[in-house]
C-alpha positions in Angstrom: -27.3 -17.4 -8.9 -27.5 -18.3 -12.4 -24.4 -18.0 -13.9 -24.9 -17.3 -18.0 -25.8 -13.4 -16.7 -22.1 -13.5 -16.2 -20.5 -16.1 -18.2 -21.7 -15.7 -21.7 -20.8 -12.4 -21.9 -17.3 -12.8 -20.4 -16.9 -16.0 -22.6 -17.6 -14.0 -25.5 -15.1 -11.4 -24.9 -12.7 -13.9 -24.0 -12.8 -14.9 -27.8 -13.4 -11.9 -29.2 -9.8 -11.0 -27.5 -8.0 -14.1 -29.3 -9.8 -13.4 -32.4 -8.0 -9.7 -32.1 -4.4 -11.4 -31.7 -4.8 -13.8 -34.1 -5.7 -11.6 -36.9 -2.8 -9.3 -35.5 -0.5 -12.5 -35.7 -1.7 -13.1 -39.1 -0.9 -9.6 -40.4 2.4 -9.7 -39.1 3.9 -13.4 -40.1 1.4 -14.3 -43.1 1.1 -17.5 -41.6 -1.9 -19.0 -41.0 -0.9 -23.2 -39.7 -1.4 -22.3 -36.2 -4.4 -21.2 -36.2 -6.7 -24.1 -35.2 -4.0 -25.5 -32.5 -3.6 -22.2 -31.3 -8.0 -21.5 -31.9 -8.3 -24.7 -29.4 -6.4 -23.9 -26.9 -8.0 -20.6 -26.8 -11.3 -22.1 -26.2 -10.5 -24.2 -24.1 -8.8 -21.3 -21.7 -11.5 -19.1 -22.0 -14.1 -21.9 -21.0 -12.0 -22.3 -18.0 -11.0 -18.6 -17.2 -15.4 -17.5 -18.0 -16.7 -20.2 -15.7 -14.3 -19.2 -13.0 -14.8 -15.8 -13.1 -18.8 -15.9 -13.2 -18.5 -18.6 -9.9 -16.6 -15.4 -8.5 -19.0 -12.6 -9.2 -21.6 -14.8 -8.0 -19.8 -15.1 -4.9 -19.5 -12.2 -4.4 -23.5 -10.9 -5.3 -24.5 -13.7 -3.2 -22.6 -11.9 0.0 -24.0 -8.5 -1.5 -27.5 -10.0 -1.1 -26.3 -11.4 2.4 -25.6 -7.9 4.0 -28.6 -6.3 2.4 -31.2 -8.3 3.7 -29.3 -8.7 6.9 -29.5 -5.2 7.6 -33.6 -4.8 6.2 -34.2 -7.6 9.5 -32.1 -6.0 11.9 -33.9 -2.4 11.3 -37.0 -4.0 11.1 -38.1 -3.8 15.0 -36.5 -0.4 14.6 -34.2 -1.3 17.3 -30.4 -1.7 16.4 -29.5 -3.9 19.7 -26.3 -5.0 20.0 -26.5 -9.1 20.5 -27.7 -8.6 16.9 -24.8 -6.6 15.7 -22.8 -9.2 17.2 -24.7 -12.1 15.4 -24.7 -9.9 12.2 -20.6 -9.6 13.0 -20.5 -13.4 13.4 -22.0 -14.0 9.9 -19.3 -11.7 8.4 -16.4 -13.0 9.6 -17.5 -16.4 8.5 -18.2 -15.6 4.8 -15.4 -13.0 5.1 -11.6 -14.6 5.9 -9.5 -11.6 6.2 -9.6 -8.8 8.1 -9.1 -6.2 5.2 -12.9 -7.9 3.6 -14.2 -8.3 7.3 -14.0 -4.4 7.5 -15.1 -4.0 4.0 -18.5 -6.3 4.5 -19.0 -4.8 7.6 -18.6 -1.5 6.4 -20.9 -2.1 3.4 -24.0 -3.9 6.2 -23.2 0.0 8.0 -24.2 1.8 4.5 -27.5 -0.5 4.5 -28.5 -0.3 8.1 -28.2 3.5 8.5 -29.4 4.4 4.7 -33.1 4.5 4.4 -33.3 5.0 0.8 -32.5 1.2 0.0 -35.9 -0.6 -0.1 -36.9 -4.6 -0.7 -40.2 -3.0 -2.0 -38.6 -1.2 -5.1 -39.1 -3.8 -7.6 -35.7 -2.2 -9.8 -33.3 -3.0 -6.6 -30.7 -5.0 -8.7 -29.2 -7.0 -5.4 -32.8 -8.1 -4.9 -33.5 -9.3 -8.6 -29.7 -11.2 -8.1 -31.7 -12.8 -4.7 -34.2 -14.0 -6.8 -31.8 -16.3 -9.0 -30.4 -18.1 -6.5 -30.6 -21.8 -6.1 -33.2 -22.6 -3.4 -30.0 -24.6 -1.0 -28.6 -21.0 -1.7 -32.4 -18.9 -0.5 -32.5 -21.5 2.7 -29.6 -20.3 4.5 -30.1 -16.5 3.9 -33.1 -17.2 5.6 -31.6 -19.3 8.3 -29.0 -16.6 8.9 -32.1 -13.8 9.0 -33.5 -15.8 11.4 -30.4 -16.1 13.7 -30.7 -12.1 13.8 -34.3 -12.1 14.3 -33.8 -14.7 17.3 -30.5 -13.0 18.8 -32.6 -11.2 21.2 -34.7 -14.0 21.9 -37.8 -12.4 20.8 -38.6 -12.8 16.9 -40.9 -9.3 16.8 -43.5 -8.8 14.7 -41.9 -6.7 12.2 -39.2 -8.9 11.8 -41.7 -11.9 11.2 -43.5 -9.4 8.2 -39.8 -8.6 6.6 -38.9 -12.2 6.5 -42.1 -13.1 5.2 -42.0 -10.7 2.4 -38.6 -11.6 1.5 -39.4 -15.5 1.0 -42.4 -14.5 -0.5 -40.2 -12.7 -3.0 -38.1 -15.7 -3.4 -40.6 -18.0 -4.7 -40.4 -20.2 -0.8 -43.9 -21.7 -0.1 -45.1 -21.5 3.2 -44.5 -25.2 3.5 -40.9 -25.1 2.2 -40.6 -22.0 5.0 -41.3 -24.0 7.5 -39.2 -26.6 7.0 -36.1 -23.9 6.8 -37.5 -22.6 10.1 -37.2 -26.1 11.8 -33.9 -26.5 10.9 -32.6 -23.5 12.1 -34.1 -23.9 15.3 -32.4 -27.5 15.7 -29.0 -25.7 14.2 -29.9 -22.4 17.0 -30.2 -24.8 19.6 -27.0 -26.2 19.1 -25.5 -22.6 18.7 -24.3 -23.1 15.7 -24.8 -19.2 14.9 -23.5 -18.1 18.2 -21.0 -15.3 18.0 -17.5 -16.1 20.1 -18.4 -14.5 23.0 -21.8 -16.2 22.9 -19.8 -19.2 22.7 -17.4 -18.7 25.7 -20.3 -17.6 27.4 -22.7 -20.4 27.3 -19.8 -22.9 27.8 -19.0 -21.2 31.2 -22.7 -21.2 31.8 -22.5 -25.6 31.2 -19.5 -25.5 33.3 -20.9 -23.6 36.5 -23.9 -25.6 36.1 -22.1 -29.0 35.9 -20.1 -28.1 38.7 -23.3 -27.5 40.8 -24.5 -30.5 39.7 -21.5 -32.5 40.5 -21.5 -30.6 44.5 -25.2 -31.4 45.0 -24.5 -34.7 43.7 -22.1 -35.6 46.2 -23.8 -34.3 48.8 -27.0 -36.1 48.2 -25.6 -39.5 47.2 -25.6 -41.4 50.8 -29.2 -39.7 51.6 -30.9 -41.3 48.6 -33.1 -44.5 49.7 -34.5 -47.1 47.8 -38.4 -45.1 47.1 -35.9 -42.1 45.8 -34.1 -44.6 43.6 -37.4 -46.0 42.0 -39.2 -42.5 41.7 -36.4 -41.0 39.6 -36.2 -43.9 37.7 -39.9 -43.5 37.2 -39.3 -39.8 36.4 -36.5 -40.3 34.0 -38.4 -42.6 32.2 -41.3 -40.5 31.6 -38.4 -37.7 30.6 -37.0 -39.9 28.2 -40.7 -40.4 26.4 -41.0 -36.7 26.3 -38.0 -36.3 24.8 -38.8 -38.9 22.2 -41.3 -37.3 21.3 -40.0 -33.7 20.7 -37.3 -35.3 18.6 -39.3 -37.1 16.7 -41.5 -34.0 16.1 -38.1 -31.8 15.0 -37.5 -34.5 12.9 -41.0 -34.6 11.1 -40.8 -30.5 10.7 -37.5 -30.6 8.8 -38.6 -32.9 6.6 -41.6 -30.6 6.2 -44.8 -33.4 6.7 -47.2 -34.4 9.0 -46.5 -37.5 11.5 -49.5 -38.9 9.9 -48.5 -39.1 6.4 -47.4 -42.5 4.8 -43.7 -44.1 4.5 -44.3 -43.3 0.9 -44.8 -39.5 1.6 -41.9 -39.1 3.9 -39.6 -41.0 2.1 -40.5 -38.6 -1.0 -40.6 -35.3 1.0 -36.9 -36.7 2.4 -35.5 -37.2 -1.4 -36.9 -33.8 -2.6 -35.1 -31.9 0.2 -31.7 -33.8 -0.4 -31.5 -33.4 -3.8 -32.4 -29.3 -3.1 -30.0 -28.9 -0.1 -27.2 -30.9 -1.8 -23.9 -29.2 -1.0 -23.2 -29.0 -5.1 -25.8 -26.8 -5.4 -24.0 -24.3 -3.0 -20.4 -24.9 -4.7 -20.1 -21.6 -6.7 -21.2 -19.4 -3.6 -18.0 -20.4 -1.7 -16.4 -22.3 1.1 -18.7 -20.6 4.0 -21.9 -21.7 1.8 -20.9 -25.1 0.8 -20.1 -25.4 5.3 -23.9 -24.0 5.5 -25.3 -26.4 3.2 -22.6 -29.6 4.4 -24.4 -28.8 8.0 -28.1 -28.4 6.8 -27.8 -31.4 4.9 -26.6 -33.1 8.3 -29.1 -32.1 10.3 -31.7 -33.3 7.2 -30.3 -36.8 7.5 -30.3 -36.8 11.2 -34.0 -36.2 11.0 -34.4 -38.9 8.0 -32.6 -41.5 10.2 -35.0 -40.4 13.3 -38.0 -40.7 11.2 -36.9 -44.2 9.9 -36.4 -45.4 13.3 -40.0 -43.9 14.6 -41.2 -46.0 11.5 -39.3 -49.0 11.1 -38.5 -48.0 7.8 -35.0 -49.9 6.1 
């Protein structure tokens, strides 16, 4: 969010306060010498102390704006299921560190889920005019994180498809731009990187049953294979391989948001604009959970890049 909503003000109060003391200094000593030491020093605190106070309240609007439109998704199928709670619980105890604001944020997302009075549409809701100022690194992964509720069921409903698309309408995301967010998610959902805990435990012992089953019918097949079994799965894994070449290489051309048949030109300028709006800076006054979002976006933006390049031949 911008930050002069909050700074300028706070800046100017700041001095207004050492204006107050000085005169009161004045009045009582009659000495006036110290005044443009003691006038520097000021400003140069109150710079400090304004800019780290607005970076806090936009911290702490960005969250605000977190939890609202976390709960409009997850009542948007009008169906409160609880793998979504549990991905909504996930989200607040990343952004959240101690228990004491866990229960706090979580507390808050219950006022917005239940109360039906709070409305996206009404144009005067102050959290969603504070959305609307946010940097577009900052937009991106509100959406991603919407869309790890919409997908916690594994079925993104229609409503919740409508309420998402109103909201990045509201927040000035083209279609285009959407659907490079989107991709990205999907690559960062597929490696569960929005799993809850027990999501987490879950699908590792899920990976570990199945390797062990793989490892058993392994050993029991290994003296039975022949030399045609040998060649067709070489055959098969080849043609696996190219398939999943070819996905990748798709993932990677959706981030970046443009068609497989555009020009090196094109790419290499649709790759520039996305670093230079998902650059970890632009995430810096939202806090450490934000800046983690946007370090891992950006990741998964130069993974594609690098796939891309190597599709291309590009240096």
């Amino acid at each position: 969010m911008k930050k002069n909503a909050v700074l300028i003000p706070t800046f100017i109060f700041f001095l207004t306060f050492i204006f107050i003391c000085c005169l009161i200094v004045v009045k009582i000593t009659g000495d006036t010498d110290f005044i443009p030491v003691f006038g520097g020093i000021s400003l140069i605190l109150g710079c400090v102390f304004s800019y780290k106070y607005a970076e806090k309240e936009q911290e702490r609007d960005y969250r605000q704006c977190l939890l609202l439109l976390l709960a409009e998704v997850m009542k948007a199928d009008k169906k409160n299921m609880v793998c979504e709670l549990e991905r909504v619980k996930s989200t607040i105890y990343r952004y959240y560190k101690t228990k004491e604001e866990q229960d706090a944020a979580l507390k808050e997302f219950q006022f917005f889920l239940i109360d039906f009075s709070y409305k996206l549409e009404n144009k005067g809701y102050e959290y969603f005019q504070n959305i609307q100022k946010l940097t577009f690194a900052a937009k991106s992964e509100i959406i991603m994180e919407l869309l790890a509720v919409a997908y916690a069921d594994d079925n993104f409903h229609t409503n919740e498809k409508f309420k998402i698309g109103y909201i990045i309408s509201r927040l000035g995301i083209t279609p285009q731009e959407y659907n490079s967010i989107k991709a990205i998610f999907i690559k960062k959902h597929k490696e569960g990187y929005y799993n809850s805990n027990a999501e987490q435990k879950s699908n590792q012992s899920k990976r570990n049953e199945n390797s062990d089953y793989k490892s058993h019918n392994n050993n029991q097949e290994s003296n039975s294979h022949n030399e045609y079994d040998n060649y067709k799965y070489s055959n098969e894994s080849r043609t696996q391989d190219s398939s999943n070449t070819s996905t990748k290489e798709k993932e990677a051309y959706d981030i970046i948001g443009v068609e497989s048949n555009a020009s090196d030109s094109e790419v290499k300028k649709a790759y520039r604009a996305l670093a230079i709006k998902y650059h970890p800076d632009n995430a810096a006054s939202l806090g450490d959970e934000a800046i983690r979002q946007a370090t891992e976006t950006m990741k998964q933006i130069n993974m594609a890049w690098e796939t891309v390049k190597m599709a291309r031949g590009i240096r």
